[in-house]
C-alpha positions as a Markdown table, in Angstrom:
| # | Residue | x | y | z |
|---|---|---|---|---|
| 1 | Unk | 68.7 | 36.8 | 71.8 |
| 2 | Unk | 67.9 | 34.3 | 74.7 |
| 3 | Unk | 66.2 | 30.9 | 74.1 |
| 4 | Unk | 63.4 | 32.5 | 75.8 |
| 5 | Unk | 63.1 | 34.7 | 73.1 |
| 6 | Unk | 63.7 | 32.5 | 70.0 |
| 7 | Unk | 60.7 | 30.2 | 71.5 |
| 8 | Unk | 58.5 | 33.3 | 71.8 |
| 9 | Unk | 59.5 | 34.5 | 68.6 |
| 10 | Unk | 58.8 | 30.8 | 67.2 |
| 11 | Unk | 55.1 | 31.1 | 69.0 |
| 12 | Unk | 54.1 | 34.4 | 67.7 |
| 13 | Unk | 55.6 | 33.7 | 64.5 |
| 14 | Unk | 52.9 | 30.7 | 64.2 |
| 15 | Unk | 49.9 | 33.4 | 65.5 |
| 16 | Unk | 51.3 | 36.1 | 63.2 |
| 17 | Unk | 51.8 | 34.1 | 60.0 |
| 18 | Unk | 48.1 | 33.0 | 60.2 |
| 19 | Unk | 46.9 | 36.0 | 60.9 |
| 20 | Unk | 48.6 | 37.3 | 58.0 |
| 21 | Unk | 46.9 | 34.5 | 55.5 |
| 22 | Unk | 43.9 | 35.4 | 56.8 |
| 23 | Unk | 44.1 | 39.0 | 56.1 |
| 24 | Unk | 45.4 | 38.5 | 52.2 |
| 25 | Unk | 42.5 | 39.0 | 50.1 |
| 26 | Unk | 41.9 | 35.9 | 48.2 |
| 27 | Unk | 43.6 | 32.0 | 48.3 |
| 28 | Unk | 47.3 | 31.5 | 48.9 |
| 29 | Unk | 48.5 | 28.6 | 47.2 |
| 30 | Unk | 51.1 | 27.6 | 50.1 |
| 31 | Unk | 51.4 | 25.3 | 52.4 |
| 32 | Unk | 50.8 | 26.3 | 55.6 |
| 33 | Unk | 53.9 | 25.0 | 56.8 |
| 34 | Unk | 55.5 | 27.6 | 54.5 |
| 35 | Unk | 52.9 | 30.6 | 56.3 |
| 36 | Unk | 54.7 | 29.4 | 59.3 |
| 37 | Unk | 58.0 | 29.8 | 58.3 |
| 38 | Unk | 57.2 | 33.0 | 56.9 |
| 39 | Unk | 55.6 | 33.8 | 60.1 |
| 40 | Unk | 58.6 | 33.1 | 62.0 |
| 41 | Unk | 61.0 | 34.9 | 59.9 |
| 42 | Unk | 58.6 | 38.1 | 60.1 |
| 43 | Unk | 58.7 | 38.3 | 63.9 |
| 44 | Unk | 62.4 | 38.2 | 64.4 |
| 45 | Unk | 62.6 | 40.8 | 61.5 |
| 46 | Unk | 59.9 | 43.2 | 63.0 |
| 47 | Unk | 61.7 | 42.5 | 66.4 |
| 48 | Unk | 65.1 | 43.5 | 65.0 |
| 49 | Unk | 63.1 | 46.7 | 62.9 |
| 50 | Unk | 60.8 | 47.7 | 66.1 |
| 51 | Unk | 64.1 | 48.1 | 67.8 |
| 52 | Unk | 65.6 | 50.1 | 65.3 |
| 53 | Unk | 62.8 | 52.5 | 64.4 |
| 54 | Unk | 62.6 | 53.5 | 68.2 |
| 55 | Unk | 59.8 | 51.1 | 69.1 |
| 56 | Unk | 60.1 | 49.5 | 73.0 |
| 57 | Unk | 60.1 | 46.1 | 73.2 |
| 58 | Unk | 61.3 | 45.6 | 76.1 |
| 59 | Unk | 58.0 | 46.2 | 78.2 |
| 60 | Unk | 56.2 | 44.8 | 80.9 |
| 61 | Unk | 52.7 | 43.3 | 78.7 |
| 62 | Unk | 52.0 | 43.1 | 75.0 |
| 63 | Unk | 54.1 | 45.7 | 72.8 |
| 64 | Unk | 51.2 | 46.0 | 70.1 |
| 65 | Unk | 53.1 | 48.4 | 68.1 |
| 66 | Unk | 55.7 | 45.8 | 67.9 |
| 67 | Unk | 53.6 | 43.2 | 66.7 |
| 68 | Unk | 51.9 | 45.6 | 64.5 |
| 69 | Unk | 55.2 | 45.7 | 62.3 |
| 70 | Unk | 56.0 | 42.1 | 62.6 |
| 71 | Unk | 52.1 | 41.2 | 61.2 |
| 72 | Unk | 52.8 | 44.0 | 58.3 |
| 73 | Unk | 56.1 | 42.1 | 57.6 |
| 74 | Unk | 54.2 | 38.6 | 57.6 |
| 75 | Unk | 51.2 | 40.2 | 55.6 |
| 76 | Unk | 54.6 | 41.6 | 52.9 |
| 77 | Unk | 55.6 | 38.0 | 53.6 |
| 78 | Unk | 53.0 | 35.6 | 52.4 |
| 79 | Unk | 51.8 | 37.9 | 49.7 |
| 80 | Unk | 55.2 | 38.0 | 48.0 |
| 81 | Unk | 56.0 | 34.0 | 48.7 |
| 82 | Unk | 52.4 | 33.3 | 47.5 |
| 83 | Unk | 53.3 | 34.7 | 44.3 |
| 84 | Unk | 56.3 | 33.4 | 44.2 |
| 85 | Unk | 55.1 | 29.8 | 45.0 |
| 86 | Unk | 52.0 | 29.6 | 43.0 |
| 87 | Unk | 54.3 | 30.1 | 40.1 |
| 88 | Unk | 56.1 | 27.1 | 39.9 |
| 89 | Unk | 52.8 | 25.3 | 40.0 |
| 90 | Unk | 51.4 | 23.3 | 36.4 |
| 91 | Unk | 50.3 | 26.1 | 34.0 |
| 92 | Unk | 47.1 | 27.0 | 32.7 |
């Protein structure tokens, strides 16, 4: 992967990881620098996954079925490091 691509991965990572906290039903008890890291993460993965399912993403303008899997992968993402973090919070 170029640098090119690791700083677009790092800008749609930012886009995709909100986009995923906003589509979660309810409050995620994370910090949003976590939903970016998350967000990150889940574009290089649904880059690397795209590629090996058969999806292009090597084309000219926006490969939406390629950022389809990597906002399913952020959406897996937060929901399962929400859970994970609000856990270690003070009990009820």
């Amino acid at each position: 992967m170029t640098v090119t691509g690791i700083l677009t991965a790092i800008v749609i990572g930012l886009i995709v990881g909100a986009l995923a906290r906003l589509i979660l039903p309810g409050r995620q008890n994370i910090p949003i620098w976590l939903t970016i890291v998350v967000g990150i993460v889940a574009a290089l993965l649904g880059t690397a996954l795209a590629r090996a399912i058969g999806i292009p993403t090597a084309t000219e303008g926006v490969d939406w079925t390629e950022l389809l899997v990597q906002l399913i992968l952020a959406v897996i993402g937060v929901a399962l490091v929400s859970g994970a973090y609000g856990r270690r919070g003070i009990t009820r």
